[in-house]
C-alpha positions in Angstrom: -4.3 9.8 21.4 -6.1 12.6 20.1 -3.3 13.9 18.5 -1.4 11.0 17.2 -3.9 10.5 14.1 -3.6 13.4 12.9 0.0 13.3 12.7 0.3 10.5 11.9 -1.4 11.5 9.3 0.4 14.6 8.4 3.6 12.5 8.6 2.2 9.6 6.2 1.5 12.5 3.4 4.5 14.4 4.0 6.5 11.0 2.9 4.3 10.2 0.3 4.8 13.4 -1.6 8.8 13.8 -0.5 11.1 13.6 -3.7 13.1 10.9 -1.9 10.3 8.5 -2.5 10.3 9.1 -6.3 12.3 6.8 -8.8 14.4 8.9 -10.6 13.7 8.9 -14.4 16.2 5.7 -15.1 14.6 4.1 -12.5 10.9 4.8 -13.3 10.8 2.8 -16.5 12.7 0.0 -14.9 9.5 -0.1 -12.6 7.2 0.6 -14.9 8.1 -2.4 -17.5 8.3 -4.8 -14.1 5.1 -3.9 -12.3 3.3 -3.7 -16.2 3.9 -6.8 -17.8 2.3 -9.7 -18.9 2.5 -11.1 -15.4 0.4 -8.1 -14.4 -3.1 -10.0 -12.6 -0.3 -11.8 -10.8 1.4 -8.8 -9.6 -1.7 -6.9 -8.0 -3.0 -10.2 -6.3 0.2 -10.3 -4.9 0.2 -6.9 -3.7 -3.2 -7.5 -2.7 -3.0 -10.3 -0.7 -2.3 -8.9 2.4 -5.3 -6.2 2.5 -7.1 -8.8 1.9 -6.0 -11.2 4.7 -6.1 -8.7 7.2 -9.9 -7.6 5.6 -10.7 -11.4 6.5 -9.3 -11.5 9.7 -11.3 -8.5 10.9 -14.6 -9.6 9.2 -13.5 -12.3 11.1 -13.3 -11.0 14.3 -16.2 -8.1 13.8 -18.5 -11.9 13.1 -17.3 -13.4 16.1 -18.2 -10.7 18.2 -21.7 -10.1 16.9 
């Protein structure tokens, strides 16, 4: 277990700065122009919503405990 952050780690990074993961330059403004709209507040809730559930559910949990 010691060992399994840490590359788990290294792994995460490695595929977060791989070219595969990047839009190509068509692509990119596509993206852009959808994710930064009007609708935008709606957009990051969205993508929020689910680090925030999980936030509750462990303040939840860490309360319960106590």
């Amino acid at each position: 277990m010691k060992r399994f952050i840490p590359r788990l780690a290294g792994l995460l990074l490695f595929l977060s700065a791989a070219p595969s993961v990047w839009a190509c330059p068509e692509c990119r403004v596509q993206v852009n122009s959808g994710v930064y709209s009007q609708n935008f507040t709606g957009t990051l809730l969205v993508m929020l919503l689910p680090i925030i559930v999980l936030a509750l559910v462990g303040v939840g949990i860490y309360e319960k405990g106590s």
